[in-house]
C-alpha positions in Angstrom: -17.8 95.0 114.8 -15.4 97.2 112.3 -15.1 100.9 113.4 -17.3 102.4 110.6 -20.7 100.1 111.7 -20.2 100.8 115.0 -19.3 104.3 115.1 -22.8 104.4 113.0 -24.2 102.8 115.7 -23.1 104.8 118.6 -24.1 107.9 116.3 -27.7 106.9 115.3 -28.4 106.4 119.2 -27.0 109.3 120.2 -28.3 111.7 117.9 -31.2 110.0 116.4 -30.2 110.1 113.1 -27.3 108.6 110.8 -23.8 110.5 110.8 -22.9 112.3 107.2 -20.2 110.3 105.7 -18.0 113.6 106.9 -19.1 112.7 110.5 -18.9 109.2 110.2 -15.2 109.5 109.2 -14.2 111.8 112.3 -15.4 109.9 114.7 -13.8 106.6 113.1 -10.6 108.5 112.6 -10.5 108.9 116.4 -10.6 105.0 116.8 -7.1 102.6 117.0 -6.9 101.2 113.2 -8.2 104.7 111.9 -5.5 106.8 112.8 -6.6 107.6 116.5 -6.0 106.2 119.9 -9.3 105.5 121.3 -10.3 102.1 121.7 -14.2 101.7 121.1 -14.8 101.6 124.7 -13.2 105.4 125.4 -15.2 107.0 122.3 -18.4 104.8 123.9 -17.9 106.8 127.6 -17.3 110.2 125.3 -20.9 109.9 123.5 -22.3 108.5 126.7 -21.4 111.8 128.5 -22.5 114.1 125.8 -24.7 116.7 125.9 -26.7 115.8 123.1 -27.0 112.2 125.0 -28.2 113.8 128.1 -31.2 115.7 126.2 -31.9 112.4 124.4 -32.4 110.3 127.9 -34.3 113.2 129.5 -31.3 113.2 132.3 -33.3 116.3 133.9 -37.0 114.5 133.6 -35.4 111.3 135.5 -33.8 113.6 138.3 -37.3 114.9 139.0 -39.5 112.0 138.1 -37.0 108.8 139.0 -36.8 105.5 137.2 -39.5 103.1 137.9 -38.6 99.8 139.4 -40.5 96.9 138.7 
């Protein structure tokens, strides 16, 4: 997967929406091949530990409520 898809990727499910072409092009300028030194993996654990990630899985709702198992 090239950096700019999956950047967009990572972005969209973090945030719910597309990255501006401005945000889009920080992020990949983080990444190995766009100037960076993150590998896709590292910026992956850095959107995974987000804030904004947090709010979006409801972290606080599944300390109270728990995950159901099946």
């Amino acid at each position: 997967m090239s950096n700019t898809d999956f950047v967009t990727s990572v972005y969209t499910n973090v945030a719910g929406a597309a990255p501006s072409g401005a945000e889009r092009d920080l992020y990949v300028g983080m990444l190995q091949g766009g100037g960076g030194t993150l590998t896709q993996a590292e910026l992956l654990a850095l959107a995974a530990n987000a804030g904004l990630n947090e709010q979006n899985i409801n972290v606080t709702g599944l300390q109270q409520s728990g995950v159901d198992f099946l």
